[in-house]
C-alpha positions in Angstrom: 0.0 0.0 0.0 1.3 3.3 -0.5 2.0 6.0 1.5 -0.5 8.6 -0.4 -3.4 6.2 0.3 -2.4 6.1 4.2 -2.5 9.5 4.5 -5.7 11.1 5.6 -5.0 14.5 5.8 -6.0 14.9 1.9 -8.2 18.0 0.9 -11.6 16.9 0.0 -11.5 19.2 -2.8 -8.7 17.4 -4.6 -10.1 13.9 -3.4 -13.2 15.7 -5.4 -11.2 16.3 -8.3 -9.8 13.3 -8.4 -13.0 11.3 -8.5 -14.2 13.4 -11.6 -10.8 12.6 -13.4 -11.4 9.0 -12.8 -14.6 9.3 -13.6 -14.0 10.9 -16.8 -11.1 8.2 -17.3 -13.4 5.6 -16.8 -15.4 6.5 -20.0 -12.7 6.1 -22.1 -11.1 2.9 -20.5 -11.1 -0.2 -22.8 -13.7 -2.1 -21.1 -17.9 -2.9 -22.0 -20.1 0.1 -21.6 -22.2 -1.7 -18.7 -18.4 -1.7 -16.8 -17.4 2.5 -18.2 -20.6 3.4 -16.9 -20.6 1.8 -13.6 -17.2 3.5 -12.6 -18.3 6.5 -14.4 -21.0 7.0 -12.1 -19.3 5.2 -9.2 -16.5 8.4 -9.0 -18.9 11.0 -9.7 -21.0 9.8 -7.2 -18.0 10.0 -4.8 -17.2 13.6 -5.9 -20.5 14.4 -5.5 -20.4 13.6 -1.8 -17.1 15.4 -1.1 -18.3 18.2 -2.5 -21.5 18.2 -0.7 -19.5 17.5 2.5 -17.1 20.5 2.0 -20.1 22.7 0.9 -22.0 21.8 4.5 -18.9 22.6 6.7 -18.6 25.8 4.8 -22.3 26.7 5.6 -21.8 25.6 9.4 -18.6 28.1 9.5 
């Protein structure tokens, strides 16, 4: 395991970003459509919820 992935301290906005490049990476991988889309919506369903998260402790602040 790496050292990156052990680390928590992370921003959630670059997780974010990170889930939307994977997403879009996932479109173009070379795999059936049922698969692209799964892991398409799988990451943007992750950035989704980072985002969300960062946008609910900036309303709290």
């Amino acid at each position: 395991m790496s050292i990156s992935r052990l680390s928590p301290t992370r921003n959630p906005s670059a997780r974010a970003a990170a889930h939307r490049a994977m997403a879009r990476a996932a479109l173009f991988a070379d795999s059936s459509a049922c698969t692209r889309l799964k892991r398409y919506n799988h990451h943007m369903t992750k950035a989704r919820r980072l985002e969300a998260s960062i946008a609910g402790k900036e309303e709290a602040s």
